[in-house]
N, C-alpha and C positions, 0 to 999 in steps of 0.2 A: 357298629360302624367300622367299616376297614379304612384300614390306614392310607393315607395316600400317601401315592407313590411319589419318587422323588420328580418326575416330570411333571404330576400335577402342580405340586407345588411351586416349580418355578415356573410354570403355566399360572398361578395364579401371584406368584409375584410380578410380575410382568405386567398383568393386569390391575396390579394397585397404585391408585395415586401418588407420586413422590413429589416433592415437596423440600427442595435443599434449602440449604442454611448457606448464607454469604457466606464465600470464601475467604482468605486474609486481605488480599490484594483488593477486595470490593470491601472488605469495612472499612480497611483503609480509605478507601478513597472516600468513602464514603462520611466517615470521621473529619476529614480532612478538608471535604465540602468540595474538590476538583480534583480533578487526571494530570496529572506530571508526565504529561506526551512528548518524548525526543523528537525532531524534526531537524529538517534539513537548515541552514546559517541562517536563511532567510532572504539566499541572494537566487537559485532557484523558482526562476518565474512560472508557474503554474504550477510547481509543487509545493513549494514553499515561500512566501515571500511576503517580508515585513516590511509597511511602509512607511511612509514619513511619519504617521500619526500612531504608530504602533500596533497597527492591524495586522492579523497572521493571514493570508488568506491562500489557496493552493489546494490540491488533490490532499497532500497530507496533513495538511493544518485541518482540512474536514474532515479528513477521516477523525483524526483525533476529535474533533467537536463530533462524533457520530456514537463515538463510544463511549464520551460524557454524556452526552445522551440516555444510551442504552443505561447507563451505573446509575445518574444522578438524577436525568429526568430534563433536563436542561444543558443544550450545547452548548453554551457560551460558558459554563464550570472548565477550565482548561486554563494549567501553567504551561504555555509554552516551551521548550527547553530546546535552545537547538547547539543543533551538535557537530563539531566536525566527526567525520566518518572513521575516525581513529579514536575516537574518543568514544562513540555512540555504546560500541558491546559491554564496553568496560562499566559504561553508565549505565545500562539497564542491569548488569552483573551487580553490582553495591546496592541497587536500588533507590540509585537518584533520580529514575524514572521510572514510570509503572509501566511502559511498553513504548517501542518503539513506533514511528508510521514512515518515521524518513524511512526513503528507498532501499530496501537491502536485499541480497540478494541468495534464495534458499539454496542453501548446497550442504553435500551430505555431514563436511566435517563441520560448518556451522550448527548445525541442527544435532550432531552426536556429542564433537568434542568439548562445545561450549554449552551443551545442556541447555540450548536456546529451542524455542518453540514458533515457526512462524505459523500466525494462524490463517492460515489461506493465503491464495493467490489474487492481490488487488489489482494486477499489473502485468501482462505479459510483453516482456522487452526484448531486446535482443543488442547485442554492442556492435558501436558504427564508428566510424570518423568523421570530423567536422574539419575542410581545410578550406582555404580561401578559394578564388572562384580563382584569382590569377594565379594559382600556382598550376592549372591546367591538369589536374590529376579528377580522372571521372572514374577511377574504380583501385578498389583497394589495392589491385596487385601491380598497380603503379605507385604505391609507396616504400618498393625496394630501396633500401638504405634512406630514407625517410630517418630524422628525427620526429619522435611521437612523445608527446606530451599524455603522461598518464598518471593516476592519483594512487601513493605509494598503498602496498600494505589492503589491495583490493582483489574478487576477482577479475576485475577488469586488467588488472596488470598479469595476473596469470593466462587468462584469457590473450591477451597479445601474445603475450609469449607463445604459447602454444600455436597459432595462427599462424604468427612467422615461421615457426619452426618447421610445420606441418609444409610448410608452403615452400620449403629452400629459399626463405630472402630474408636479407640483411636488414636493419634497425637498432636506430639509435636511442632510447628509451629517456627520456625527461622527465625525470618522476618525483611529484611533489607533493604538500598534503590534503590540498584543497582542487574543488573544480575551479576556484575563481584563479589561483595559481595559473591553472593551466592554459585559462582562457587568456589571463593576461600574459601567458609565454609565446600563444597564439597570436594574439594582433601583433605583439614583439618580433614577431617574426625568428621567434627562439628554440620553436619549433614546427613543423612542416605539418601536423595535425595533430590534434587532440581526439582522443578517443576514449567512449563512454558509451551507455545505455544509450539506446534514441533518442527516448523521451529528453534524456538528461539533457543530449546535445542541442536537442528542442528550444529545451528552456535558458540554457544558458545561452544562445547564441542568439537569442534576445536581448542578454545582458554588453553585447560587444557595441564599440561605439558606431558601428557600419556595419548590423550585422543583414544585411542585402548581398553583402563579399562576399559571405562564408556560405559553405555546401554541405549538406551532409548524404555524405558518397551510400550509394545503393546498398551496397555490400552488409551484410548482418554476419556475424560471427561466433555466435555464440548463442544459448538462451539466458535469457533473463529474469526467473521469476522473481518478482517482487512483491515484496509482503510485507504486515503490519508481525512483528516478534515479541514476545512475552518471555516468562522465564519458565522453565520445566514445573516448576516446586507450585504454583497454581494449574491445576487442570479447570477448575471452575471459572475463574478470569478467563482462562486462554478459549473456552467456550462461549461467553461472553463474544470477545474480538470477534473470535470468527464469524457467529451465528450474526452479529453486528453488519459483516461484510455480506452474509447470504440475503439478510433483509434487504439490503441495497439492492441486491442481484433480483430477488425475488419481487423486489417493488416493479420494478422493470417491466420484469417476466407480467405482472397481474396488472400495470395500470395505475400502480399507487404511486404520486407524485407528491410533491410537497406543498401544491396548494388543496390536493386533497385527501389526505390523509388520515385527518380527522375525522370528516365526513364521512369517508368509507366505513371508517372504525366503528359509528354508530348505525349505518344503514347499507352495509354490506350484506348480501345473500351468498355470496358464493362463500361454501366451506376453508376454501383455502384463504380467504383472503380473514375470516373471521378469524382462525387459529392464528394469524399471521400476527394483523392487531390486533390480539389478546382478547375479543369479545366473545371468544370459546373456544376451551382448553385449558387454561391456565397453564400456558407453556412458559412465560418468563418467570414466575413461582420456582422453577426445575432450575432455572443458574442463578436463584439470586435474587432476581431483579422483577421489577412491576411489570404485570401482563403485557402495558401499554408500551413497552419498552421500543417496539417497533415502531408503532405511531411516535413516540420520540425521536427515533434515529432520522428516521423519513421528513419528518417535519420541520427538523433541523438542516439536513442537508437535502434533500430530495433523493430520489431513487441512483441507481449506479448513473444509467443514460446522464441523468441533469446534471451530478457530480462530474462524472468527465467532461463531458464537454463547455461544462461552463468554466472549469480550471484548465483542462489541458485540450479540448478539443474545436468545437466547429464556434465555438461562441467567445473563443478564448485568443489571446494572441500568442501562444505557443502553437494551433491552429494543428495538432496532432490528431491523426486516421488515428480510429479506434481499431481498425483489422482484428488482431487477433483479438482483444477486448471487447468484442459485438457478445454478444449472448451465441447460445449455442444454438440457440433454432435459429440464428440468423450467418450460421456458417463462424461464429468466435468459439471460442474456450469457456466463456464464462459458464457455470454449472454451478447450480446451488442444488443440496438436497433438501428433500420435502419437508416444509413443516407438518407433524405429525407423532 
């Protein structure tokens, strides 16, 4: 018998079944019986927002219940933890959260210097201003010499800077720790606009007591990607998040919703949908987690389409255009790679 060569051989590992072993961050959780998910104060109306009776509900509060899902089997396993935005890296860094979902935003020294991992893109944003309707300002570069209310220690604050800078005009910079700071600098008339992600200005400009006054000016300044982040030191969790986010994406793309999702699971023909919800392949096996882990995710929250729009979109009263967030065969960004 001749030896095989070293191509055969990794021709033929390739083709053998794998079969991982929960990572530390999934026994954890797993031990533990729920996800210690950071999330935005709770004052963030369709990303994050805690009510009277103690419900989390928002784009990031599901997501988090998507990826209890995905680990435990069950979305409603979820400690809430919310965070200001100063506080957030440091907490996922100690490990008083297992990942983040409040909105953050991927850039390169995020992702190098703080050994932070985000695992996809849930969110493509871009930074705006929100000013009143009476202050008569319909485009950014009518906020020369403008005081701007913006959140310290952000890219958003680097981001202005560079804007103006770029742009030869003057500002006055109001920089505090919180959105809600700013929004109440805003009605105070403490400063001239407040500036943030879209969405952000979306949601909090729901929270103002008149918010019919306030505008958010055309003008986009930046990009924005936003993402759910984990820490370097798990590759198997941070596979988890992600593939978490592509099931969403992927539900979409196929048709799987969250009143049907089971149903598919058991009488689906098409291949891709089978691999998807684990009724061939044994693709959740490979991070961990039970085949069915997608029909989890999906059931609990429903596909990407139902999650946005029922928190921040057409069904929602933050009432946010999905634009760049449509799928990619529909003219968006969103792109999930193949189950397979």
């Amino acid at each position: 018998m001749k030896e095989l060569k070293p191509l055969y051989l990794a021709a033929a590992a390739i083709a053998m079944p794998f079969t991982a072993h929960a990572g530390v961050t999934i026994d954890t959780i797993k031990q533990r019986g729920e996800l210690n998910c950071g999330v935005s104060t709770g004052t963030s109306i369709g990303k994050s927002t805690l009510d009277d009776q103690g419900n989390w509900t928002g784009f990031e509060a599901d997501f988090c219940r998507a990826v209890a899902a995905a680990v435990l089997g069950d979305g409603t396993k979820v400690n809430f933890v919310p965070l200001e935005f100063k506080n957030a890296f440091a907490s996922l860094q100690s490990s008083s959260v297992d990942m983040l979902a409040r909105s953050a935003t991927w850039t390169f020294s995020r992702d190098n210097d703080l050994a932070f991992e985000w695992a996809g893109v849930y969110l493509y944003d871009g930074q705006g201003f929100l000013v009143s309707k009476d202050s008569g300002i319909a485009e950014a570069a009518q906020l020369s010499g403008a005081s701007i209310c913006v959140t310290s220690g952000t890219t958003t604050e680097l981001n202005l800077a560079d804007y103006f800078r770029a742009n030869g005009l003057e500002y006055t910079p109001i920089t505090v720790s919180s959105p809600d700071q700013s929004t109440a600098n805003l009605e105070a008339g403490r400063c001239d606009a407040y500036t943030n992600e879209v969405g952000g200005l979306a949601s909090y400009r729901l929270g103002l007591s008149e918010p019919d006054n306030y505008v958010i000016l055309p003008d986009i300044i930046s990009k924005e990607p936003l993402g759910p982040v984990v820490r370097q030191d798990d590759p198997q969790f941070e596979d988890v998040v992600e593939w978490t986010l592509y099931a969403l994406i992927i539900g979409e793309e196929l048709g799987i919703t969250q009143a049907n999702a089971v149903e598919m699971a058991e009488t689906a023909s098409k291949p891709e949908v089978k691999r998807l919800l684990g009724s061939e392949g044994g693709f959740g096996a490979m991070m961990g987690v039970e085949n069915d882990w997608a029909v989890n995710v999906i059931s609990a929250v429903g596909n990407y389409e139902e999650l946005f729009e029922r928190t921040l979109g057409s069904k929602s009263k933050a009432n946010v255009e999905r634009g760049r967030n449509k799928l990619w065969s529909e003219g968006g960004l969103l792109y999930a790679p193949p189950v397979r």
